[in-house]
NUVEX-600807 format. One record per residue (C-alpha): x, y, z. Coordinates in steps of 0.25 Angstrom, whole numbers, plus 2048, in hexadecimal, padded with zeros to 3 digits. Each point is the difference from the previous one (the first is absolute). Last residue first. Layout:
{px:X; py:Y; pz:Z}
...
This chain:
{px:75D; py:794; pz:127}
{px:7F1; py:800; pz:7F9}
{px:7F8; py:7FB; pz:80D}
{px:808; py:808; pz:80A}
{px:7FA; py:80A; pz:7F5}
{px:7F1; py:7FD; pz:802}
{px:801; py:7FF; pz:80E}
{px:807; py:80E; pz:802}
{px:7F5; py:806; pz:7F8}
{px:7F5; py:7FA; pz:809}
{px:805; py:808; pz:80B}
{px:800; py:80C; pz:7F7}
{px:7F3; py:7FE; pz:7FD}
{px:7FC; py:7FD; pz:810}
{px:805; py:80C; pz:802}
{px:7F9; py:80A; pz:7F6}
{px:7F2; py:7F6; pz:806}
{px:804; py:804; pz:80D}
{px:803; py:810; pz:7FB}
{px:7F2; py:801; pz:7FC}
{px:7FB; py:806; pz:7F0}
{px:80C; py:7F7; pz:7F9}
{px:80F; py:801; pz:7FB}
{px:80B; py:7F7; pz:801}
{px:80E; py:801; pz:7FB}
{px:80C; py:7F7; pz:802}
{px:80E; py:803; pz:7F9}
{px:80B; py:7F6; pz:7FD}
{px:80F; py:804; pz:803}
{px:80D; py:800; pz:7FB}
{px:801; py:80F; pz:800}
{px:7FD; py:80C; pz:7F4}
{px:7F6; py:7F9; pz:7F4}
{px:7F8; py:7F8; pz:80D}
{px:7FA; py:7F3; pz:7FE}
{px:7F1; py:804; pz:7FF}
{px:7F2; py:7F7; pz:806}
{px:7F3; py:806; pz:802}
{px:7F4; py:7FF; pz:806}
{px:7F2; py:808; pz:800}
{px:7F3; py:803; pz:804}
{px:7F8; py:806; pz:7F7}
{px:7F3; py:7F9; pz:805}
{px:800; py:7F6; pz:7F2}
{px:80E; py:7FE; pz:802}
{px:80E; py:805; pz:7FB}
{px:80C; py:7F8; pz:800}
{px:80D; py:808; pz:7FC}
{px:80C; py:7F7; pz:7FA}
{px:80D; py:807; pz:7FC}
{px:802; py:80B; pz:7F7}
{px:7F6; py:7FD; pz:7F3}
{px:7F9; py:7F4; pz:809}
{px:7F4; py:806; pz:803}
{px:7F6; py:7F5; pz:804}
{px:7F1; py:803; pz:800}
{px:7F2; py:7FB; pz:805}
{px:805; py:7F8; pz:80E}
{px:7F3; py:7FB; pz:806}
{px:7FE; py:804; pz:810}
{px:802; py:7F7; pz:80B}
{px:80D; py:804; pz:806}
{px:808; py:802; pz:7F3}
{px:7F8; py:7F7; pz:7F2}
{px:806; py:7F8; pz:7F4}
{px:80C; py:7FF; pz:806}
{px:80D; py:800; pz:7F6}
{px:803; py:7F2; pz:7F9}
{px:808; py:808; pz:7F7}
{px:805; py:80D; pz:800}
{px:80C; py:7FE; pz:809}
{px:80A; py:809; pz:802}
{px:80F; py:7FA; pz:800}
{px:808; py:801; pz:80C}
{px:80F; py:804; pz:800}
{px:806; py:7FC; pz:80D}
{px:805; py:805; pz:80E}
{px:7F3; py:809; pz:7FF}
{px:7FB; py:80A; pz:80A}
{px:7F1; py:803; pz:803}
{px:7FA; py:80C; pz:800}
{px:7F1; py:802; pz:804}
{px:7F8; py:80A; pz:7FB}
{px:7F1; py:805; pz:806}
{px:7F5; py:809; pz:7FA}
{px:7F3; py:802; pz:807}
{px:7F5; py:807; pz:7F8}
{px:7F7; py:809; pz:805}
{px:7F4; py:805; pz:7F5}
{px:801; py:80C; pz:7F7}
{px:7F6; py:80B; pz:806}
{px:803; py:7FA; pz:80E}
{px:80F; py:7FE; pz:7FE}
{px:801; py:80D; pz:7FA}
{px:7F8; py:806; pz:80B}
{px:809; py:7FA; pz:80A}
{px:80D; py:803; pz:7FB}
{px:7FD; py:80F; pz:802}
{px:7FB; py:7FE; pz:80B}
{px:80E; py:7FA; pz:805}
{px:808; py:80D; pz:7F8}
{px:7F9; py:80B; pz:809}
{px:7F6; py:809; pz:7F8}
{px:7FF; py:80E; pz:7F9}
{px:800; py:7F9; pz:7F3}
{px:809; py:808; pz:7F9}
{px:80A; py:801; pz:80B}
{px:800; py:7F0; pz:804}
{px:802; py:7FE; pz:7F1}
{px:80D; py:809; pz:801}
{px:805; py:7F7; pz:80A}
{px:7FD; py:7F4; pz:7F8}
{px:807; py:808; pz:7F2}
{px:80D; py:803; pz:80A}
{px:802; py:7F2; pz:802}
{px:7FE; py:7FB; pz:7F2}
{px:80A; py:80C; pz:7FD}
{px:80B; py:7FA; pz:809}
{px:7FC; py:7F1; pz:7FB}
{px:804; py:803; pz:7F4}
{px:7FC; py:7F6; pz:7F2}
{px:804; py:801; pz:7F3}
{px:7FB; py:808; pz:7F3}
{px:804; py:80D; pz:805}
{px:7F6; py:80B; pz:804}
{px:7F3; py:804; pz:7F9}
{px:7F9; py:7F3; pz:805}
{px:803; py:7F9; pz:80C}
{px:809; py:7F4; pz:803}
{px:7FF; py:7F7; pz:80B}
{px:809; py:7F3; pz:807}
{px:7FC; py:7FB; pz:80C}
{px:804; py:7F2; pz:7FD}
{px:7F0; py:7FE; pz:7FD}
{px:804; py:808; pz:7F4}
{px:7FB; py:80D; pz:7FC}
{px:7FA; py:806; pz:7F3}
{px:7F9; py:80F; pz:800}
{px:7F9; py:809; pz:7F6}
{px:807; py:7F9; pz:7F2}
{px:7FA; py:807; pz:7F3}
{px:809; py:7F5; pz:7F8}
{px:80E; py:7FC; pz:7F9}
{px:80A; py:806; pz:80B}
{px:7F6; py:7FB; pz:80D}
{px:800; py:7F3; pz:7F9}
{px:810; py:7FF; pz:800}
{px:801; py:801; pz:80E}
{px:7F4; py:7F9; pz:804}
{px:807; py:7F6; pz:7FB}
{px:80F; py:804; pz:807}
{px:7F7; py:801; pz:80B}
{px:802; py:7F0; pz:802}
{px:7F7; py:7F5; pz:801}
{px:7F8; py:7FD; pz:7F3}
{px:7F5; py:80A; pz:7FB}
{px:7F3; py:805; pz:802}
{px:7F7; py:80A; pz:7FA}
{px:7F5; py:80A; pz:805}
{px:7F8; py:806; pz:7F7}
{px:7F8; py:80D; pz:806}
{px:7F3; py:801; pz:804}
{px:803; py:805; pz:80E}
{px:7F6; py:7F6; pz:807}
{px:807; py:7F4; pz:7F5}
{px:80E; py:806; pz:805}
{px:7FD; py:800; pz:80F}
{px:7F9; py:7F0; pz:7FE}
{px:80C; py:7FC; pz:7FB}
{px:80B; py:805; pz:809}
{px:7F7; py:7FA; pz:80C}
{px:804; py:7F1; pz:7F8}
{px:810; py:803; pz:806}
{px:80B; py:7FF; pz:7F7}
{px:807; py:7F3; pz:7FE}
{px:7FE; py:7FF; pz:7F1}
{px:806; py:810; pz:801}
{px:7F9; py:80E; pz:801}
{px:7FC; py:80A; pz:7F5}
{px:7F7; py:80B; pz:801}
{px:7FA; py:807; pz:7F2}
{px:801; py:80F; pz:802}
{px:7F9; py:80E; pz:803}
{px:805; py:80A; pz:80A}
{px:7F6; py:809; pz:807}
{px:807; py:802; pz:80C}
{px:7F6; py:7FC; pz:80B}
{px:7F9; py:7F4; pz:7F7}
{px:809; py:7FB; pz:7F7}
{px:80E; py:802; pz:809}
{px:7FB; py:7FD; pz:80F}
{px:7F8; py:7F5; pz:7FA}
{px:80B; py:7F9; pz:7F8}
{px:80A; py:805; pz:80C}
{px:7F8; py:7F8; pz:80A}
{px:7FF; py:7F3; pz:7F7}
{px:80E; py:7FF; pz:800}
{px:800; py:801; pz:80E}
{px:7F7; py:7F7; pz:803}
{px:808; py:7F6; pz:7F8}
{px:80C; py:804; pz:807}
{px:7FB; py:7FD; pz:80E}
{px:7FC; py:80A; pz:80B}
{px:804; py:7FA; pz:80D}
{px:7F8; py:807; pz:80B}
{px:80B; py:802; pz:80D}
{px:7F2; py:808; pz:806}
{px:805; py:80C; pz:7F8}
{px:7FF; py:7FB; pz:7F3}
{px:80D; py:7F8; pz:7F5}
{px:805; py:802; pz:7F5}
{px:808; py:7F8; pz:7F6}
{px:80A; py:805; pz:7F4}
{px:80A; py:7FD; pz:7F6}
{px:80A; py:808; pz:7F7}
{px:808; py:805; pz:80E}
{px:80C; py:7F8; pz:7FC}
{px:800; py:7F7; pz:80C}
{px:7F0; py:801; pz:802}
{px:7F7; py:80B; pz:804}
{px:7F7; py:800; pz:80B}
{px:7F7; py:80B; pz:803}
{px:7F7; py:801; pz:80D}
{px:7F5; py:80A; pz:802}
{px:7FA; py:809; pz:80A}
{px:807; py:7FD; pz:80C}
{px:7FC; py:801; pz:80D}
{px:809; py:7F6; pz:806}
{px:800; py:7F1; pz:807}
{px:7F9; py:7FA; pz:7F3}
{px:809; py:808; pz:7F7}
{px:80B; py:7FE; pz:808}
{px:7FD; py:7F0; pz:7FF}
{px:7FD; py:800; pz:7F3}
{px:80B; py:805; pz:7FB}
{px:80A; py:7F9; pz:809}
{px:7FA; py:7F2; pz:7FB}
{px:802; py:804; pz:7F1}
{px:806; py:7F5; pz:7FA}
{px:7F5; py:7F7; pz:802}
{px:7F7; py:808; pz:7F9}
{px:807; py:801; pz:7F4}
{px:808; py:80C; pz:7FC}
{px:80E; py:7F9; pz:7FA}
{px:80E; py:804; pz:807}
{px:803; py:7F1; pz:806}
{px:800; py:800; pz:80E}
{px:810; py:7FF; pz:806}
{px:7FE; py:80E; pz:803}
{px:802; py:803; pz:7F4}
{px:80E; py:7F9; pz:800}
{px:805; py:80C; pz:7F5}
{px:7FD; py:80B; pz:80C}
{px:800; py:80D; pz:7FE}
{px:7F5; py:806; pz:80A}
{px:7F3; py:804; pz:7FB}
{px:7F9; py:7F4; pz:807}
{px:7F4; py:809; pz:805}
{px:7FC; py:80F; pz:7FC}
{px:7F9; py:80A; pz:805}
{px:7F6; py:80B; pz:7F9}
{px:7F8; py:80B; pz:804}
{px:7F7; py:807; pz:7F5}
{px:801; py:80E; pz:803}
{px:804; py:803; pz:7F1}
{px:80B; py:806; pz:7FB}
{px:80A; py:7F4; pz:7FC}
{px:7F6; py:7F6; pz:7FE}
{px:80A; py:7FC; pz:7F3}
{px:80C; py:801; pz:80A}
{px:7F9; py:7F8; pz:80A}
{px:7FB; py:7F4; pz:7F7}
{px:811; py:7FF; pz:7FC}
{px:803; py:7FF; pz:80E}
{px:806; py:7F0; pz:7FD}
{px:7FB; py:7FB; pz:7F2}
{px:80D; py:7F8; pz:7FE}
{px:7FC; py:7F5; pz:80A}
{px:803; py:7FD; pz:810}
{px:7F1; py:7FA; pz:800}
{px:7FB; py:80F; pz:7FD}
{px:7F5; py:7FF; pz:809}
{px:7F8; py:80C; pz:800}
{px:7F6; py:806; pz:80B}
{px:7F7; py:80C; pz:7FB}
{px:7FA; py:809; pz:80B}
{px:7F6; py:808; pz:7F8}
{px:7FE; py:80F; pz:804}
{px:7FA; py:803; pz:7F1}
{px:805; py:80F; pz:7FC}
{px:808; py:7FF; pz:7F6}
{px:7F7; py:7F4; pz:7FA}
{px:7F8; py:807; pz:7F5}
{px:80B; py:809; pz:7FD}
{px:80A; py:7F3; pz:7FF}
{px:7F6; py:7FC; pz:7F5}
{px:809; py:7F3; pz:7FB}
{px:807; py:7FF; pz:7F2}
{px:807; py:80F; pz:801}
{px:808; py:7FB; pz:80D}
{px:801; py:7F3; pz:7FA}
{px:808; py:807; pz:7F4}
{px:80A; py:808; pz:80A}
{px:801; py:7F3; pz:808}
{px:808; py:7FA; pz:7F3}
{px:805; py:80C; pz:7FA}
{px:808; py:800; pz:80D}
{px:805; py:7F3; pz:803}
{px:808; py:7FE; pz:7F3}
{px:80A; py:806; pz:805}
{px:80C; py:7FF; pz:7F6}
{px:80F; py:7F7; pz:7FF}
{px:804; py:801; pz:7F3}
{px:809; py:7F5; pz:7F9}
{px:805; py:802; pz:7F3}
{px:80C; py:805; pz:802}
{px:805; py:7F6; pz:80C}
{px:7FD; py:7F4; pz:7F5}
{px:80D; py:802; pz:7F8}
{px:80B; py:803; pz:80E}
{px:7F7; py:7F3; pz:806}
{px:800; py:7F7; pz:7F4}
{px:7F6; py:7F3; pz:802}
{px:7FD; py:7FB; pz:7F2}
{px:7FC; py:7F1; pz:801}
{px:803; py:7F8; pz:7F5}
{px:7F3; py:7FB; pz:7F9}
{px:7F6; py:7F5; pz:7FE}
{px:801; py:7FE; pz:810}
{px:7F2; py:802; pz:800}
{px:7FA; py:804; pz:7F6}
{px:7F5; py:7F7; pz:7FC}
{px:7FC; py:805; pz:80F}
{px:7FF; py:810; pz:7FC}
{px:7F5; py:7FA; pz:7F4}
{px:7FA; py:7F8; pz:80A}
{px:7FE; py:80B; pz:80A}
{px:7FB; py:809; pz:7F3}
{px:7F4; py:7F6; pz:7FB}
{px:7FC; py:7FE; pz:80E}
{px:7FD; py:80F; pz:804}
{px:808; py:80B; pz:805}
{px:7F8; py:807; pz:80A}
{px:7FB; py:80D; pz:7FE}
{px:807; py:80C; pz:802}
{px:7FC; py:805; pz:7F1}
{px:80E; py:7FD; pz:7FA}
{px:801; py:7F4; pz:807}
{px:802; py:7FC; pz:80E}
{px:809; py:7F3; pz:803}
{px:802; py:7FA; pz:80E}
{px:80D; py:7FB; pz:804}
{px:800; py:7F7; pz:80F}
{px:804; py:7FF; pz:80E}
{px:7FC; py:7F4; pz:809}
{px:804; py:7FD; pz:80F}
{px:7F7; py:80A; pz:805}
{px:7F4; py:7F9; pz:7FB}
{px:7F9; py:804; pz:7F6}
{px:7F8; py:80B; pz:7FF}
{px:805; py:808; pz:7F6}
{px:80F; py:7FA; pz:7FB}
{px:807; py:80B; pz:7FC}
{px:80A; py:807; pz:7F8}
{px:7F5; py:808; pz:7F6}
{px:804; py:803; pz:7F2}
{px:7FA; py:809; pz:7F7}
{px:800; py:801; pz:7F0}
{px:7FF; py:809; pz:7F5}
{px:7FE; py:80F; pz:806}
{px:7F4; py:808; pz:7FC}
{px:804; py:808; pz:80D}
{px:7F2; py:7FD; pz:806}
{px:7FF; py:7F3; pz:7FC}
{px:80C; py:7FC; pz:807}
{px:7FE; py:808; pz:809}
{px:7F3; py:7FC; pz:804}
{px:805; py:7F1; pz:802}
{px:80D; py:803; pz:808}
{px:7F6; py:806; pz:80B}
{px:7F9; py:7F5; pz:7FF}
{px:80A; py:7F7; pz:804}
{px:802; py:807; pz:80F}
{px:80D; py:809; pz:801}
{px:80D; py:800; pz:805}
{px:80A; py:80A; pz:7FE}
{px:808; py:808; pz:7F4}
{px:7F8; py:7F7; pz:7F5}
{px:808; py:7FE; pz:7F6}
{px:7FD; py:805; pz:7F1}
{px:809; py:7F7; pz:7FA}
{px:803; py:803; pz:7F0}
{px:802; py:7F5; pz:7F8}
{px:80F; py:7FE; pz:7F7}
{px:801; py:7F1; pz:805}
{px:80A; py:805; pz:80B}
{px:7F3; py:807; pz:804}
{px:7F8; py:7F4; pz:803}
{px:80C; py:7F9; pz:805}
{px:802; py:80C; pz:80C}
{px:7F2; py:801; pz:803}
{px:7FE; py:7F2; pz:804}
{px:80C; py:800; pz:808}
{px:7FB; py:80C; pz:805}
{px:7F0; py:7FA; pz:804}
{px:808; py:7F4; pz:805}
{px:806; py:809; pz:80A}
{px:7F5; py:807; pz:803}
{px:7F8; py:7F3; pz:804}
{px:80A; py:7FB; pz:808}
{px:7F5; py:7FC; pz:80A}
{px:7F3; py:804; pz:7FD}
{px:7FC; py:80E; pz:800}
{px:7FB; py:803; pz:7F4}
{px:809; py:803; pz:7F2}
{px:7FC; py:808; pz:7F4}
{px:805; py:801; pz:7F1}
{px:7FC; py:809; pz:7F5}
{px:805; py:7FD; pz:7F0}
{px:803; py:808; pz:7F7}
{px:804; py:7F9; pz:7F2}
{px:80C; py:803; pz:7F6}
{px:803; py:7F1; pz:801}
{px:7F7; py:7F5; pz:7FF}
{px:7F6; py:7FB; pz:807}
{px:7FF; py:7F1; pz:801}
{px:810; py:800; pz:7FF}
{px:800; py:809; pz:80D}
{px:7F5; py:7F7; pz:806}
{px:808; py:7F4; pz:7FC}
{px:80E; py:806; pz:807}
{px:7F7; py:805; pz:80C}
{px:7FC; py:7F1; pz:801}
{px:80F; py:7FC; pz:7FF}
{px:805; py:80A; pz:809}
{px:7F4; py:7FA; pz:80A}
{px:805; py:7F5; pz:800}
{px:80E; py:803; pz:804}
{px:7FC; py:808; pz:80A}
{px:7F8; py:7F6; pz:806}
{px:7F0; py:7FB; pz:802}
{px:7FF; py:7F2; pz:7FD}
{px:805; py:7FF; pz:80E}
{px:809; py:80A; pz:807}
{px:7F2; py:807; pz:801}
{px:7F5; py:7F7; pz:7FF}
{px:7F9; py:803; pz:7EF}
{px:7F8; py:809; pz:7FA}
{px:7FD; py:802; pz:7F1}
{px:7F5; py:809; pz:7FD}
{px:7F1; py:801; pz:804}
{px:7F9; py:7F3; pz:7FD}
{px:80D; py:7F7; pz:7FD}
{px:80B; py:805; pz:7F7}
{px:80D; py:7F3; pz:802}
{px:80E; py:803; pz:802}
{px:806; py:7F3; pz:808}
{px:7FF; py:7F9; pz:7F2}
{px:80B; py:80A; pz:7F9}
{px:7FE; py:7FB; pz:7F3}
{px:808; py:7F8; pz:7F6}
């Protein structure tokens, strides 16, 4: 019988602490992993800062190696992507992440990297979950302390970013850069990859604290009040956000300007085509912005779209000539690195783009939006106390007056119409809760959608 307290969603399994997420849980999911895998395997394994996250990351590490699989433990905390490259980078056979990203602090979780350091696709989750509890668990400390390693993995990891970025190019740039690590794993690690260059750094929220500051560890606007404010308040030159296991990303201007993902993402498609020279399709998800369309059409380059999720744009980015995918979660991988997404090196990529270009990172917005068109992107998140069931029939034939001419339905419903605005309704893969998105060319009309939204789904409940 399975363990039904042990479920894969979009990203790994996570679960509350003291919850559905135990020790005694997670022996048994080590256990399936283990049986998954196989022994005579290597296998990298890395914790963040959550609470008892290192503790879990040793349980971990002692079943996998009392199953004859050699650990290599991280000696400290570091961000996801950091476990990603070296994964791929040592040729190793899987990673495992003890996190929960940008849930809430309540959650912990077990992500799953593949031999390429991408994300562990369905077919492999539900392989590990058939499983579960199929087999003893082997926990033996005096067996399992041979094969456990403890390595730094940080150091190849800013080593290779180092080479990535023109740090020659932007040695000498004055640049005030303000970072908000939101009490994550990817604490100083922009400063030592700038080590060398004039570029003056600080750094908020880079305390240890498992609470979060009682604000969930996820880059969206309004997580980010003290960001904006000292950015408003300061002469700053950029401000980067990175989420609880540093794999995500927002931004924001001087002036307190929020930068939204979906801008971002389209930044990095220019910064990378048309300043480095790299070629690529771009990929973004069904609740990707319409902005990210007309980039890839002006580039002439395919763009392609997938359900919510990197671990999609994970496996697109190891089959095809991938430039850039992102996520409107803030989530963006880059081509010639790992096939997963780092919001440290998405961070370094928007300051190396204000280098290239000779101009602050507000213009820089501007003339995209103006050679691209301005689009406002809103979500709403609204808890459930019940399952609810999507509803493709009956839908609204128009949104605020204009005619509905397509319904995507492959991951969730997205309602498009006829002046690209757009509406869309998704129960999330990680919490019980149902997202909201809206999209349109003036932010009344983005929240008159969203307003709309709610309507329609008090009407399904």
């Amino acid at each position: 019988m399975q363990n039904k307290q042990i479920r894969f969603g979009t990203d790994g399994f996570r679960g509350i602490i003291a919850d559905n997420y135990t020790f005694d849980n997670l022996r048994i999911l080590t256990q399936a992993t283990a049986d998954y895998l196989g022994e005579a395997k290597t296998v990298a394994l890395g914790y963040d800062t959550r609470f008892m996250s290192k503790e879990f990351a040793e349980l971990v590490a002692e079943i996998l190696a009392s199953n004859r699989i050699t650990v290599l433990l991280s000696d400290r905390i570091i961000p996801t992507p950091c476990l990603s490259f070296t994964v791929k980078q040592k040729r190793l056979d899987l990673g495992i992440m003890i996190t929960a990203s940008h849930n809430p602090y309540q959650y912990n979780g077990f992500k799953i990297k593949l031999s390429t350091g991408g994300a562990a696709p369905a077919e492999v989750t539900e392989r590990i979950e058939a499983l579960l509890g199929k087999h003893p668990i082997k926990q033996d400390p005096q067996e399992a302390g041979k094969r456990i390693i403890r390595k730094d993995f940080l150091s190849d990891y800013i080593r290779f970013i180092r080479d990535y970025i023109d740090l020659k190019r932007i040695r000498n740039k004055r640049f005030r850069v303000l970072v908000d690590v939101m009490y994550g794993a990817g604490d100083g690690i922009i400063a030592q990859i700038l080590k060398g260059t004039v570029i003056k750094l600080e750094f908020i929220h880079n305390q240890i604290n498992p609470a979060f500051g009682e604000i969930r560890p996820e880059p969206i606007e309004e997580n980010l009040k003290e960001l904006k404010t000292k950015l408003k308040k300061e002469r700053f030159d950029i401000g980067i956000a990175l989420d609880g296991d540093g794999d995500r990303i927002a931004a924001v201007a001087p002036g307190g300007i929020f930068i939204h993902p979906q801008k971002i993402l389209g930044l990095l498609a220019l910064h990378l085509a048309e300043d480095k020279g790299f070629s690529g399709g771009i990929v973004k998800t069904i609740c990707g912005s319409t902005l990210i369309d007309h980039i890839a059409q002006a580039l002439n380059v395919k763009l392609y779209e997938t359900p919510v999720g990197f671990k999609y744009i994970s496996n697109l980015m190891q089959s095809q000539d991938i430039l850039v995918g992102g996520e409107e979660a803030g989530g963006m991988g880059v081509k010639g690195y790992i096939p997963e997404r780092d919001g440290i090196m998405a961070g370094l990529l928007l300051i190396e783009m204000m280098v290239y270009r000779n101009k602050d990172i507000l213009k820089i917005v501007n003339e995209m939006e103006k050679r691209f068109g301005r689009y406002y992107y809103l979500r709403q998140d609204l808890s459930l106390d019940r399952p609810i069931e999507l509803k493709k029939d009956n839908l609204p034939q128009e949104l605020l007056g204009k005619k509905v001419i397509q319904v995507k339905d492959y991951d969730g419903l997205k309602l498009i119409c006829e002046d690209e605005s757009w509406l869309m309704f998704r129960v999330s893969g990680t919490e019980p809760m149902v997202r909201l998105y809206s999209e349109a060319k003036s932010i009344k009309k983005a929240r008159q959608l969203l307003s709309l939204g709610k309507m329609i789904l008090d009407s399904w409940l």
